[in-house]
Every structure is written in C-alpha cells, then in structure tokens.
PDB file of N, CA, C and O in Angstrom:
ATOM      1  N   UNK A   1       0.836  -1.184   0.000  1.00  0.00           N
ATOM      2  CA  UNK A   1       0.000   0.000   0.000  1.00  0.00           C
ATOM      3  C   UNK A   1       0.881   1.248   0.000  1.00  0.00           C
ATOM      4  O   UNK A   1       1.680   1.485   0.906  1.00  0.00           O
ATOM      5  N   UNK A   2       0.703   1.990  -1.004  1.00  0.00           N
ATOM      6  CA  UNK A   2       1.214   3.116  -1.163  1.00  0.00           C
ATOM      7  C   UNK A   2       0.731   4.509   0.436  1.00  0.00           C
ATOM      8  O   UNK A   2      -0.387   4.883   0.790  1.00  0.00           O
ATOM      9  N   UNK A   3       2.194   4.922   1.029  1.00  0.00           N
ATOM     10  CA  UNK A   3       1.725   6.153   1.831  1.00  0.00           C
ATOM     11  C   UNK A   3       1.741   7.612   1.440  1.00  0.00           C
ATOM     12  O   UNK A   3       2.712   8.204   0.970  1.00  0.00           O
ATOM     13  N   UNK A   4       0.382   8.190   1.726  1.00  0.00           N
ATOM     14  CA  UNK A   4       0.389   9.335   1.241  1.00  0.00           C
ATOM     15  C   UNK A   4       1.204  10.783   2.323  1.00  0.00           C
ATOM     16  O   UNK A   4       0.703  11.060   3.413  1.00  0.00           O
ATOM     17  N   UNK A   5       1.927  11.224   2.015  1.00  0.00           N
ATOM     18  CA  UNK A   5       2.523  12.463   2.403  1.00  0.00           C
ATOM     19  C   UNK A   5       1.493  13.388   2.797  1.00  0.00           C
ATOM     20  O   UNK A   5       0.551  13.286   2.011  1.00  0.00           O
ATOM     21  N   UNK A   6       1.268  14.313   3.757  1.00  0.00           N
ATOM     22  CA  UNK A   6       0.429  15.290   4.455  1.00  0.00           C
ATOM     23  C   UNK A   6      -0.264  16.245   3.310  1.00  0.00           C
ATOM     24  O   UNK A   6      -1.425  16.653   3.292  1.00  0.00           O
ATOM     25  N   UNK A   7       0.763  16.477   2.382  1.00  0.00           N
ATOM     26  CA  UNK A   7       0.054  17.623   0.793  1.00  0.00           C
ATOM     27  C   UNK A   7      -0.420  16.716  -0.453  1.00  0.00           C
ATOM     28  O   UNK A   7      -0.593  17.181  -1.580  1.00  0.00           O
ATOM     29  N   UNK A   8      -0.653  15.032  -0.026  1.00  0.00           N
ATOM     30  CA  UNK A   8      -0.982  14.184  -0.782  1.00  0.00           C
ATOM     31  C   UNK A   8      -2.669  13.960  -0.605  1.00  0.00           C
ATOM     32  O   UNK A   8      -3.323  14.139   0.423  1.00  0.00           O
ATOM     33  N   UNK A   9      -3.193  13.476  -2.039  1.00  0.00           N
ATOM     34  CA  UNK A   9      -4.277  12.982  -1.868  1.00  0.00           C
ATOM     35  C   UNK A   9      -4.849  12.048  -3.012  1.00  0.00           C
ATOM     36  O   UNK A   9      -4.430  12.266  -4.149  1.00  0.00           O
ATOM     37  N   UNK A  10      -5.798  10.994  -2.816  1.00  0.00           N
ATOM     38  CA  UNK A  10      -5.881  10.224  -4.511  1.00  0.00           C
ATOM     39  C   UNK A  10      -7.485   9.795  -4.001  1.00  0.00           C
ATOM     40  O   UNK A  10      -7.981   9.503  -2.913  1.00  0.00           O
ATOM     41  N   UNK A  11      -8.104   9.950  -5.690  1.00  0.00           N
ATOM     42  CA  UNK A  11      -9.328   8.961  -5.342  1.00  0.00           C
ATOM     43  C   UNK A  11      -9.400   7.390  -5.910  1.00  0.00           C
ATOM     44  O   UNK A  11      -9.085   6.892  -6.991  1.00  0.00           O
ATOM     45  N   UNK A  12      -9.945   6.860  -4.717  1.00  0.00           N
ATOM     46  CA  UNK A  12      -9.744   5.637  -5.203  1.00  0.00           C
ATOM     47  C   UNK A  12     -10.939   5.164  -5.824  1.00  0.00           C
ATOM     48  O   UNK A  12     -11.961   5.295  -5.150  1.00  0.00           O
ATOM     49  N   UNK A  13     -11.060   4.583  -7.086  1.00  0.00           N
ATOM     50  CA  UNK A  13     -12.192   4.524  -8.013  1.00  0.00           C
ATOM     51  C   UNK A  13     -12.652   3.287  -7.966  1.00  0.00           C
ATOM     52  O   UNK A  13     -11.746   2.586  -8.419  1.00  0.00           O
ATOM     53  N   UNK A  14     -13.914   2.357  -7.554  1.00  0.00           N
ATOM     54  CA  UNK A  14     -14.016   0.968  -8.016  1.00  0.00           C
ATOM     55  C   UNK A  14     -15.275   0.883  -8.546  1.00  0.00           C
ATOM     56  O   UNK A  14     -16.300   1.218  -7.951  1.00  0.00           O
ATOM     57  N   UNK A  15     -15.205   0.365  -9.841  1.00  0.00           N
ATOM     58  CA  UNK A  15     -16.609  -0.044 -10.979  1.00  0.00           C
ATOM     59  C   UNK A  15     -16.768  -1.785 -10.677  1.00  0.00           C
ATOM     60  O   UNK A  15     -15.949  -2.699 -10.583  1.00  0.00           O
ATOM     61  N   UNK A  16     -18.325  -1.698 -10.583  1.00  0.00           N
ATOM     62  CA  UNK A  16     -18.837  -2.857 -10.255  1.00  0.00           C
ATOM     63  C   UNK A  16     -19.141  -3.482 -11.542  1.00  0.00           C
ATOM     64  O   UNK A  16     -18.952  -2.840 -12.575  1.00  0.00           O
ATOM     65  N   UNK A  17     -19.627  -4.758 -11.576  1.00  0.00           N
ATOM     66  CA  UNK A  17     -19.556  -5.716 -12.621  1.00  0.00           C
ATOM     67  C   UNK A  17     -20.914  -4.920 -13.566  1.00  0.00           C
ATOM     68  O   UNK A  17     -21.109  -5.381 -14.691  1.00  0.00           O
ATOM     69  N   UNK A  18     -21.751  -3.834 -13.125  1.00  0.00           N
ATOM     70  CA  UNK A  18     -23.140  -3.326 -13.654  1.00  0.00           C
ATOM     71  C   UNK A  18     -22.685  -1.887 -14.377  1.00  0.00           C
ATOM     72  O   UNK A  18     -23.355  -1.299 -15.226  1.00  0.00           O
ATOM     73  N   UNK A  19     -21.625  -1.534 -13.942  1.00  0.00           N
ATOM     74  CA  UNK A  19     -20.648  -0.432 -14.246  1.00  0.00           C
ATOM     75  C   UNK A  19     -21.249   0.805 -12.757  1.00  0.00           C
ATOM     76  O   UNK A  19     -21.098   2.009 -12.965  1.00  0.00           O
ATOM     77  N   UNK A  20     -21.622   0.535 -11.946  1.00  0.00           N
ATOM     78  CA  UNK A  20     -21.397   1.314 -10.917  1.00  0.00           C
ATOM     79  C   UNK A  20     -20.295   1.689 -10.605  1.00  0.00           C
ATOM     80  O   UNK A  20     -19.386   0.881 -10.797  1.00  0.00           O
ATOM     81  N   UNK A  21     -19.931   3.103  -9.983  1.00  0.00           N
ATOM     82  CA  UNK A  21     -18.468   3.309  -9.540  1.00  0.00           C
ATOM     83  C   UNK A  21     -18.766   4.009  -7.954  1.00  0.00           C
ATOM     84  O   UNK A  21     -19.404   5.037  -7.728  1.00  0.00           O
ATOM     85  N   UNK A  22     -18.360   3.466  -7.357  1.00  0.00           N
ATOM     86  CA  UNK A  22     -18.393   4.174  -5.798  1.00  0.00           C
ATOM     87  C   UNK A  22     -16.399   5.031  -5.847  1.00  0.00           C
ATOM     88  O   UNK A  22     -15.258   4.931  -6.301  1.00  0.00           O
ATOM     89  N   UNK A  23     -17.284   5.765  -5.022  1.00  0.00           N
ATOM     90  CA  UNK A  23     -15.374   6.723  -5.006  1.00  0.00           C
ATOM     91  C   UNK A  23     -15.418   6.969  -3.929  1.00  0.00           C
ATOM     92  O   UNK A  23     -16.444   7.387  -3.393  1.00  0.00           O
ATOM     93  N   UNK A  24     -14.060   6.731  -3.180  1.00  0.00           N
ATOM     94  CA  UNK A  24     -13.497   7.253  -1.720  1.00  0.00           C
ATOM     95  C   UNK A  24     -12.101   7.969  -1.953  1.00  0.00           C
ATOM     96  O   UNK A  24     -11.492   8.136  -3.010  1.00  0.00           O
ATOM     97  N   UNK A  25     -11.751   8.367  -0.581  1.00  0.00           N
ATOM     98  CA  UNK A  25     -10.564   9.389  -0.970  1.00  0.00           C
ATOM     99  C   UNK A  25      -9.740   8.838   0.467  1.00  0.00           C
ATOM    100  O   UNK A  25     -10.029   8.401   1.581  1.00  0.00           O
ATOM    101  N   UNK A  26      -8.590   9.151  -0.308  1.00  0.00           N
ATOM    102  CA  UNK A  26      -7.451   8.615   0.930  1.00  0.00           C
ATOM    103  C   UNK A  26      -6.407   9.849   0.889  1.00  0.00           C
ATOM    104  O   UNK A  26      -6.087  10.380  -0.175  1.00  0.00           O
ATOM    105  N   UNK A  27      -6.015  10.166   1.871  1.00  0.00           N
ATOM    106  CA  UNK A  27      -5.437  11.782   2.590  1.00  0.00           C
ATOM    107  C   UNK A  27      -4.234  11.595   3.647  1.00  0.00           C
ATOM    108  O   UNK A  27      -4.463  10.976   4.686  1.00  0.00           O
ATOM    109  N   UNK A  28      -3.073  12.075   3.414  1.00  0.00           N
ATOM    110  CA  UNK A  28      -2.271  12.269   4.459  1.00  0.00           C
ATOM    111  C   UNK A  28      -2.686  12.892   5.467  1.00  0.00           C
ATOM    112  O   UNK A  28      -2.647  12.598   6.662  1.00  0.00           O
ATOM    113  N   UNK A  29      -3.272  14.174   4.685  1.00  0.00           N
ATOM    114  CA  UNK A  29      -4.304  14.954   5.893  1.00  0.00           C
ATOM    115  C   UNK A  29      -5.180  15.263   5.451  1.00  0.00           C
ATOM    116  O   UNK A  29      -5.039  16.148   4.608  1.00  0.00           O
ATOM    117  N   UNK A  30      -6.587  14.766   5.712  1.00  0.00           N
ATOM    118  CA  UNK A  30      -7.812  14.708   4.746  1.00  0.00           C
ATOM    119  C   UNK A  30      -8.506  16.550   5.291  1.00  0.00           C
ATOM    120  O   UNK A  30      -9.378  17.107   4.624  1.00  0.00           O
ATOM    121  N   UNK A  31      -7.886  17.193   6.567  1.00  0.00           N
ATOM    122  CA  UNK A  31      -8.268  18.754   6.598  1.00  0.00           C
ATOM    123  C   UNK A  31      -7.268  19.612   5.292  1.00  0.00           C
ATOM    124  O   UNK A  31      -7.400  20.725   4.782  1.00  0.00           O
ATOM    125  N   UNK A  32      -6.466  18.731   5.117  1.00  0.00           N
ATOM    126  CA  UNK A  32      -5.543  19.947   4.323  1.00  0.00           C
ATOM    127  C   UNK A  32      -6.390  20.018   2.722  1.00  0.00           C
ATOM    128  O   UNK A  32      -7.470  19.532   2.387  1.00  0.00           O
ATOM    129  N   UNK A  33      -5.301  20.910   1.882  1.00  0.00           N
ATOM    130  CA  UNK A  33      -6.041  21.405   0.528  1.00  0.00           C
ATOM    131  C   UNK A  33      -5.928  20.124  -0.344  1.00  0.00           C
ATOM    132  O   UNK A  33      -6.916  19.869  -1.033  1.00  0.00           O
ATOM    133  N   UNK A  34      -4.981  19.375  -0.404  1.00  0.00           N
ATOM    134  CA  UNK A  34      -4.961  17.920  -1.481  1.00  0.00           C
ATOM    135  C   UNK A  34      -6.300  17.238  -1.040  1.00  0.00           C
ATOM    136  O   UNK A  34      -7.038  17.003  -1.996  1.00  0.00           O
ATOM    137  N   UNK A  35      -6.700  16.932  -0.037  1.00  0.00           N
ATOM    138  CA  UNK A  35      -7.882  16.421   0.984  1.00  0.00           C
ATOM    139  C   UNK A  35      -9.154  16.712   0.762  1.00  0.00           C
ATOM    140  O   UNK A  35     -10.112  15.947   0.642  1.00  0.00           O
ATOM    141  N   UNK A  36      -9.099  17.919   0.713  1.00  0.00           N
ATOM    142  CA  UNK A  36     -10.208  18.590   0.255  1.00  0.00           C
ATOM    143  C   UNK A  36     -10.746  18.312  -1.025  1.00  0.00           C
ATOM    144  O   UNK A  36     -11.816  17.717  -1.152  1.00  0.00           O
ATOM    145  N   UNK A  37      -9.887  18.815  -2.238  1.00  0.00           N
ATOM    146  CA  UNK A  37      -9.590  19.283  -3.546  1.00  0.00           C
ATOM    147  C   UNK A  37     -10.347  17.598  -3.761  1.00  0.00           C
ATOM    148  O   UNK A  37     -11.539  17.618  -4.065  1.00  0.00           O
ATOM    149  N   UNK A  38      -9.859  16.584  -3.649  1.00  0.00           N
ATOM    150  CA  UNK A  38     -10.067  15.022  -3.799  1.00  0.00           C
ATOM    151  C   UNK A  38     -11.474  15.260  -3.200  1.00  0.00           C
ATOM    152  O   UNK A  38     -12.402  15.365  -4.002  1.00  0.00           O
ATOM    153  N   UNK A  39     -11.730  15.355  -1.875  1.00  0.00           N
ATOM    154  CA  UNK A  39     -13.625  15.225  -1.285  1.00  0.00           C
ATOM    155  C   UNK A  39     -14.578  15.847  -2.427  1.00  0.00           C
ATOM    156  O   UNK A  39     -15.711  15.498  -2.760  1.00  0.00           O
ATOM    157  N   UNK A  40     -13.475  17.232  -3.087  1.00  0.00           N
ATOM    158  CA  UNK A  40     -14.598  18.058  -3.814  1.00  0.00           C
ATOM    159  C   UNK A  40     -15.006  17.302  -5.034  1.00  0.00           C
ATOM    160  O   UNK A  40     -16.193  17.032  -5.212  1.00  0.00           O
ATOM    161  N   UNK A  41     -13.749  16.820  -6.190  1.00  0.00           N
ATOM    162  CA  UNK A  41     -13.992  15.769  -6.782  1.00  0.00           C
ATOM    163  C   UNK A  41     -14.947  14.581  -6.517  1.00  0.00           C
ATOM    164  O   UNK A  41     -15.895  14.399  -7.280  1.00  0.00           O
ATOM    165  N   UNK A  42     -14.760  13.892  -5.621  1.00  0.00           N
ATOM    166  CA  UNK A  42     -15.550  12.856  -5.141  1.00  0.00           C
ATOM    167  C   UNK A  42     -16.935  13.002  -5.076  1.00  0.00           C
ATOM    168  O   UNK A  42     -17.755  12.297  -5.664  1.00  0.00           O
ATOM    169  N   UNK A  43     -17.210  14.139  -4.187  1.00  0.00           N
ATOM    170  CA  UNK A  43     -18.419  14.484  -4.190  1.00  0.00           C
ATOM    171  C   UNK A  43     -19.363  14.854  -5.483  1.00  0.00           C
ATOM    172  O   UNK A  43     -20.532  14.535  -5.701  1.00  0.00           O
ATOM    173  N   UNK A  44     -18.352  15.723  -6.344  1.00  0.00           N
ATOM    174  CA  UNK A  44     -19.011  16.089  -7.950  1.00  0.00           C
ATOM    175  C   UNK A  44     -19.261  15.114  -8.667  1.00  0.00           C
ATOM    176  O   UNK A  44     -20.391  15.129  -9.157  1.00  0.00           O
ATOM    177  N   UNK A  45     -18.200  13.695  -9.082  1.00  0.00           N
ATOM    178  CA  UNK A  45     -18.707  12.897  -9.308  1.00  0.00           C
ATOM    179  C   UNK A  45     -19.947  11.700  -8.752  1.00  0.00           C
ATOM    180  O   UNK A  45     -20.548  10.806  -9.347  1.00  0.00           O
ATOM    181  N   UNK A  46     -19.967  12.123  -7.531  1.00  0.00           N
ATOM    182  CA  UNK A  46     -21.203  10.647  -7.528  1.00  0.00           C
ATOM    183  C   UNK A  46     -22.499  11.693  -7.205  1.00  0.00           C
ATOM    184  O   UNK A  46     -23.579  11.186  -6.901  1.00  0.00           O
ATOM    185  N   UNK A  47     -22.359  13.187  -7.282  1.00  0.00           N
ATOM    186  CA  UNK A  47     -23.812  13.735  -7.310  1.00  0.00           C
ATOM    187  C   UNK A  47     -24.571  14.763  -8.414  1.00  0.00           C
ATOM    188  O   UNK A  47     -25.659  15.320  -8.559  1.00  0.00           O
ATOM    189  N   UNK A  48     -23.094  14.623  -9.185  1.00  0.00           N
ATOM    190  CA  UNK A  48     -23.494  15.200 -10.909  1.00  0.00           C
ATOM    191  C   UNK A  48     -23.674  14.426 -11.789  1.00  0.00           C
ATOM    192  O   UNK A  48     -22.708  13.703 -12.033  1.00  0.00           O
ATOM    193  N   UNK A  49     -24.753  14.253 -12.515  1.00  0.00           N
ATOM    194  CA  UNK A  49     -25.499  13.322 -13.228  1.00  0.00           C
ATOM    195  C   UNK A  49     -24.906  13.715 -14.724  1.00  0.00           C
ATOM    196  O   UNK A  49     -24.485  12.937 -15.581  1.00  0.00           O
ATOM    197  N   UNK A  50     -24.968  14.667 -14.760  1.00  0.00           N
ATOM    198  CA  UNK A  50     -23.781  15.371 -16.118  1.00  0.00           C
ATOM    199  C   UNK A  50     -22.820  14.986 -16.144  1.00  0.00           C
ATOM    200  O   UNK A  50     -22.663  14.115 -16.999  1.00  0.00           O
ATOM    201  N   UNK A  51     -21.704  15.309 -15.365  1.00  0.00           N
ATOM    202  CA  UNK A  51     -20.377  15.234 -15.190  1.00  0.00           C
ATOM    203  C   UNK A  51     -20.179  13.656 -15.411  1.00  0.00           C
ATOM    204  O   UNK A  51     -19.427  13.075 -16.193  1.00  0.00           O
ATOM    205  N   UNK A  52     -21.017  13.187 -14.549  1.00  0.00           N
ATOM    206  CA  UNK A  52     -20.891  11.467 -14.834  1.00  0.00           C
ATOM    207  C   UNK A  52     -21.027  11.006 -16.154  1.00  0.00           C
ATOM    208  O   UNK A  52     -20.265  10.067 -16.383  1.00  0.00           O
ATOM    209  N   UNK A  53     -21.816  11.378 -17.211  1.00  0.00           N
ATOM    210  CA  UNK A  53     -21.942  11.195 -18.305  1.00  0.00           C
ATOM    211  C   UNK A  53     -21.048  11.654 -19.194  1.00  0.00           C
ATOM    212  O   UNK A  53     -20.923  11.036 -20.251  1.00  0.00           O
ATOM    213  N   UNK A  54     -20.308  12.749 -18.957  1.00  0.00           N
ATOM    214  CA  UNK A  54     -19.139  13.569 -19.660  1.00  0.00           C
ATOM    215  C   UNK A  54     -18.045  12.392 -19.522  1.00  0.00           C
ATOM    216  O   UNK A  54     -17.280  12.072 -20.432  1.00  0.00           O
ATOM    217  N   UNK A  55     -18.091  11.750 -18.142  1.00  0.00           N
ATOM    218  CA  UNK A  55     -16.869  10.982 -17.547  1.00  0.00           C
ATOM    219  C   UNK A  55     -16.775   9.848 -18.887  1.00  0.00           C
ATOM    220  O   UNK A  55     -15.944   9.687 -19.781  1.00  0.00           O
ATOM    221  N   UNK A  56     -18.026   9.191 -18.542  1.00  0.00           N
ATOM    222  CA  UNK A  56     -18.192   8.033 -19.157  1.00  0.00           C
ATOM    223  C   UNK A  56     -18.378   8.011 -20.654  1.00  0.00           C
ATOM    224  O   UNK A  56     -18.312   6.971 -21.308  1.00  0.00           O
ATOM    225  N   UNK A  57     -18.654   9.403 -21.255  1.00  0.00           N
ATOM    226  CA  UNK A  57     -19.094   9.374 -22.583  1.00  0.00           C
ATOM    227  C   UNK A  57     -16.803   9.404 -23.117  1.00  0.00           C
ATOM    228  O   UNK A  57     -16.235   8.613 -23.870  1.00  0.00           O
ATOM    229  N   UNK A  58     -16.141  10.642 -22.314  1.00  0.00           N
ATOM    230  CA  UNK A  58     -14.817   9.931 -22.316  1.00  0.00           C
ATOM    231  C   UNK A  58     -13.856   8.910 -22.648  1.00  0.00           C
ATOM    232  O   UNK A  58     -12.938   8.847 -23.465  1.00  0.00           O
ATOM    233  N   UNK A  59     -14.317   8.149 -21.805  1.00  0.00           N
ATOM    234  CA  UNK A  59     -13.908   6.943 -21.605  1.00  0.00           C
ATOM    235  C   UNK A  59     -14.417   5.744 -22.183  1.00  0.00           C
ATOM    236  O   UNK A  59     -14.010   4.639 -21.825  1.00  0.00           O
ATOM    237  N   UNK A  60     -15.546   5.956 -23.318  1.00  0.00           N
ATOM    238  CA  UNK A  60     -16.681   5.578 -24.167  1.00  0.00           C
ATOM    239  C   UNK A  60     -16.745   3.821 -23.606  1.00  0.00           C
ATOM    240  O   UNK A  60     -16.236   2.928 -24.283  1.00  0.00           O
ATOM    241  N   UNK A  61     -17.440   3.563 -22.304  1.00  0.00           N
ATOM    242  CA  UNK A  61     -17.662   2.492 -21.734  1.00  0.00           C
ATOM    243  C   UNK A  61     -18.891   2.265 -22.673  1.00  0.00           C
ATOM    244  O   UNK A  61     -19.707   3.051 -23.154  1.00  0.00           O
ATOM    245  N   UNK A  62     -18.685   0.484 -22.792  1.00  0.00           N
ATOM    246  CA  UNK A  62     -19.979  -0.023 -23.728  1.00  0.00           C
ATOM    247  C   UNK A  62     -20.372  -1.029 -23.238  1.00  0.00           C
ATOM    248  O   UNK A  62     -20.744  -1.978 -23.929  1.00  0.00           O
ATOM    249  N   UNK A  63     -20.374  -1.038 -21.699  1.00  0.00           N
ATOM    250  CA  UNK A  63     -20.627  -2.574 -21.039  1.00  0.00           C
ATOM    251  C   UNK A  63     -19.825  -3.380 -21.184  1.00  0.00           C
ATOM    252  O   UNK A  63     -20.354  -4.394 -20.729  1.00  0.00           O
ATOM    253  N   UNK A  64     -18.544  -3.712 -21.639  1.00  0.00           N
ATOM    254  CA  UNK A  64     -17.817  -4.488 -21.809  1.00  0.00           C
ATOM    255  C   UNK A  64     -17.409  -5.635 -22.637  1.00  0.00           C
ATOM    256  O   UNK A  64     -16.577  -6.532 -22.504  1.00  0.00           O
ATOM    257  N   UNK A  65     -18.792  -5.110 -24.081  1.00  0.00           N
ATOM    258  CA  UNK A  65     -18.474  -5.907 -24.638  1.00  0.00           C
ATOM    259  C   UNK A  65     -17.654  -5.686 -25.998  1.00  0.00           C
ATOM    260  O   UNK A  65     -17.643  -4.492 -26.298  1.00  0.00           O
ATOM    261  N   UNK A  66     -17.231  -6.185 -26.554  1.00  0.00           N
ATOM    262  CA  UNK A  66     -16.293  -5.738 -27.708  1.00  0.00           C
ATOM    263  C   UNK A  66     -16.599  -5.496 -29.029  1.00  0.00           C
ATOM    264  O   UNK A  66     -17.379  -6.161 -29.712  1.00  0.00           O
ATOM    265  N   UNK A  67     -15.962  -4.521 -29.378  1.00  0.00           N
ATOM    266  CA  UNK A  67     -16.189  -4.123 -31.023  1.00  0.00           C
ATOM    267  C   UNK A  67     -16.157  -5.077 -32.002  1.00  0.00           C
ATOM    268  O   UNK A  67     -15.834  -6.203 -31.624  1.00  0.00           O
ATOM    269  N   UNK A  68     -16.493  -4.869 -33.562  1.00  0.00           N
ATOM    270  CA  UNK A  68     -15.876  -5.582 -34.145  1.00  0.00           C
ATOM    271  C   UNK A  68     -17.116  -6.769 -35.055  1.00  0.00           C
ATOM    272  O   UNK A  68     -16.690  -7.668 -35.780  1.00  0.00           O
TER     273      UNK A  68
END
C-alpha cells in the first residue's frame, strides 16, 4: 500500500460488474487542501449526473463488450 505524504491525496475509483463506480478518498491529511480538492472531486462525481456522463461518454464504456 502506497503512503500518502500530508500535501498528498488520490481517489480511489471501483466499478462494479453493472458499471457502478463508488469513489473514496485517501489523505495524508484529509483537513488539508490535497484532501479537500479530492472530497470536492468525489463528491461532484457521484452527485453530478452530467459530469458522470461527460466521464463516461470519455472513456466511451460499452458494457464491456467488444467491437468488431
């Protein structure tokens, strides 16, 4: 497991087999600005219904099944 430094911060992303994604955030110091900056992210993604679609239109997820 990687340790995060006090001005560190990452979100950790996990997609379920339905393509759900739950997001948490891990913080050296979850009061400081990396901490934050990551909650604010976190939060935009799982309560913007837009943004989520921007994400995913991105990353052009198709359920997993293949082209061709």
């Amino acid at each position: 497991m990687m340790e995060l430094k006090d001005n560190q911060a990452a979100l950790i992303l996990e997609v379920d087999g339905d393509g759900g994604v739950s997001v948490n955030v891990a913080s050296g110091d979850v009061d400081g600005p990396a901490g934050a900056i990551c909650q604010a992210i976190a939060v935009k993604l799982m309560q913007d219904e837009v943004f989520q679609a921007e994400i995913m239109d991105m990353i052009e997820v198709d359920g997993g099944g293949s082209e061709g």
